[in-house]
C-alpha positions in Angstrom: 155.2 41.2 114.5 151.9 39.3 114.0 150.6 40.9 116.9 151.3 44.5 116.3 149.0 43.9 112.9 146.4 42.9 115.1 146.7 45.0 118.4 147.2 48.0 116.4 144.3 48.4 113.9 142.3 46.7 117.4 143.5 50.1 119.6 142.6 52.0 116.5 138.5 50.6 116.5 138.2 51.1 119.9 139.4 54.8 120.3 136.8 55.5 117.4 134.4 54.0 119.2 134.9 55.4 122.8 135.0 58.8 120.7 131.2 57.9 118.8 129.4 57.4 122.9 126.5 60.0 123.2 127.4 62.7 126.0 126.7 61.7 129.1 125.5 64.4 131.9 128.4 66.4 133.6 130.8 64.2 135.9 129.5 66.8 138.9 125.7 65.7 137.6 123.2 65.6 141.5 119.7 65.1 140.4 117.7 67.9 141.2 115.4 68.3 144.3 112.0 66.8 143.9 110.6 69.8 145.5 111.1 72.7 142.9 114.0 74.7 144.4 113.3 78.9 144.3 116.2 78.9 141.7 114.4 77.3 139.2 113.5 79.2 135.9 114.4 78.1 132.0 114.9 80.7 129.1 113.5 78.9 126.0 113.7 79.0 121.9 111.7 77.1 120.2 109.7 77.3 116.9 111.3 77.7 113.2 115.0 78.6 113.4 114.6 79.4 117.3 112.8 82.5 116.6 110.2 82.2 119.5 111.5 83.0 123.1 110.1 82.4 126.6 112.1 83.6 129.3 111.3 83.1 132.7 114.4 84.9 134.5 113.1 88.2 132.5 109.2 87.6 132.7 109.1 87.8 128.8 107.7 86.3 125.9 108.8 86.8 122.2 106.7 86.0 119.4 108.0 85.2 115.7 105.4 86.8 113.2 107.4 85.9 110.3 107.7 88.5 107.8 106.3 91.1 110.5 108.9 90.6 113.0 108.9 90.0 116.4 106.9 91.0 119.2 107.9 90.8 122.8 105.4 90.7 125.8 105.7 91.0 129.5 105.0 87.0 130.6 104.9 85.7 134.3 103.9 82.2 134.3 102.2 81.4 138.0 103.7 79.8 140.7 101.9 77.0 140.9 102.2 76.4 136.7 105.8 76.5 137.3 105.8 73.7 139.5 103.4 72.0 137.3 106.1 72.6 134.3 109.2 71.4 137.1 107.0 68.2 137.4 107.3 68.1 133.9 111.2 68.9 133.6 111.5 65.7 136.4 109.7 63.4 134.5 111.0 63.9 130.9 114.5 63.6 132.7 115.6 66.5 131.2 118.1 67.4 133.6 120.2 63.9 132.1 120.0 65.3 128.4 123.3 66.1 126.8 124.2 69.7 126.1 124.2 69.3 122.2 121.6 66.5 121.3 122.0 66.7 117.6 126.2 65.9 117.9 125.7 63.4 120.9 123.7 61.2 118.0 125.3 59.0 115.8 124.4 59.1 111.7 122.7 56.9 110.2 122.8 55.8 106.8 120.1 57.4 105.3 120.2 61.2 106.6 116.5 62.8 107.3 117.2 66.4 107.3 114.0 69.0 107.7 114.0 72.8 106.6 113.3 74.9 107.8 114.1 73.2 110.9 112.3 73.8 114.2 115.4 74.6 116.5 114.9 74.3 120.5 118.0 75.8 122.9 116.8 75.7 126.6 119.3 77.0 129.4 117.9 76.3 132.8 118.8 77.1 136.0 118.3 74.5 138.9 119.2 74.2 142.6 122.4 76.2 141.7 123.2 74.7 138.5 122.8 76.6 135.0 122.9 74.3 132.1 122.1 74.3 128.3 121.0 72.5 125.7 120.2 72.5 122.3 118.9 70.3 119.9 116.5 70.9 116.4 113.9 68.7 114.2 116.6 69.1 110.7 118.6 66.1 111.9 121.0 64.6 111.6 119.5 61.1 113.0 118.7 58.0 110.9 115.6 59.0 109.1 114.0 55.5 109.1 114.9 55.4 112.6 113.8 58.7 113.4 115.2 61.3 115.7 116.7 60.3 119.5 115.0 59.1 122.3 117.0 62.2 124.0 115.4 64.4 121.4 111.9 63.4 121.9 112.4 64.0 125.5 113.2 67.3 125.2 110.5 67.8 122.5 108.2 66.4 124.9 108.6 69.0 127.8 108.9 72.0 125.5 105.4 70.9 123.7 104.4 71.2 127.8 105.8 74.2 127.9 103.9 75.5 124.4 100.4 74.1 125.2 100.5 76.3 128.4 101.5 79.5 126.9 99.4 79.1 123.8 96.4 78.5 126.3 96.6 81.8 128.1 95.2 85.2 127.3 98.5 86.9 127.3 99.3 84.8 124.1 95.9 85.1 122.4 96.0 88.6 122.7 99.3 88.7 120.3 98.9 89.2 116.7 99.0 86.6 114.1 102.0 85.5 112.1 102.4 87.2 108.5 103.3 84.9 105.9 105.2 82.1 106.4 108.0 79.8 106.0 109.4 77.7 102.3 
């Protein structure tokens, strides 16, 4: 009887524990071609609450002005960009991330929650495989720890993805945000 008080509240840690691991990538998970495959294109939000949105299946770009709205453009990014940004995707390991960042991380004990939060959701398409994942700056990581190395990662390739669109002409040409966010 001894036992059972031990064995049970044992099984009991260890199924909360097991049920706390961070996603791992899909069980079918085959890294993707070094080469970029011709399949390869991402649809991106990014910025406060999401509101910006680069879409390379539709050749668009969608601008957040704040309190004037949104303005969509037509936006190609180059061939040989796009395999500069695949390099990037490759590096960053993106392809490894879990689909939901934000509930694959574990709380800490001091929550470090930002708003309005900058909210990213990338769904890529890859050698046949269409994936997505989401993540945002409000949390809910450790904030004396700061946010996941599986965050930063994907932070990392969508700030690649931002410096080349906010270099080009296309995006110059837009109009500046109204207002802005509290």
């Amino acid at each position: 009887m001894k036992k059972m008080f031990f064995i049970i509240p044992t099984l009991l840690i260890i199924i909360a524990l097991v049920g706390c691991t961070p996603e791992a990538p899909p069980e079918s998970f085959t890294p993707p071609p070094d080469e970029m495959p011709a399949d390869f294109d991402f649809a991106l939000n990014f910025g406060i609450d999401g509101m910006n949105y680069l879409d390379t299946y539709e050749n668009t770009f969608t601008k957040d002005l704040i309190i004037a709205g949104t303005e969509t453009i037509p936006f190609e990014i180059p061939a040989d960009k796009m395999k500069e940004l695949y390099a990037e995707f490759l590096l960053y390991e993106v392809y490894t991330l879990p689909d939901d960042i934000n509930a694959a991380t574990p709380l800490g004990n001091s929550q470090g929650f930002t708003t309005p939060a900058s909210k990213y959701t990338l769904t890529y398409t890859c050698d046949g495989e269409t994936r997505t994942i989401v993540s945002d700056d409000g949390g809910p990581w450790d904030s004396y720890n700061g946010p996941p190395e599986t965050h930063e990662r994907l932070v990392a390739f969508i700030n690649s993805v931002e410096n080349y669109l906010y270099s080009t002409a296309e995006y110059q040409a837009m109009p500046e945000e109204e207002g802005g966010y509290a």
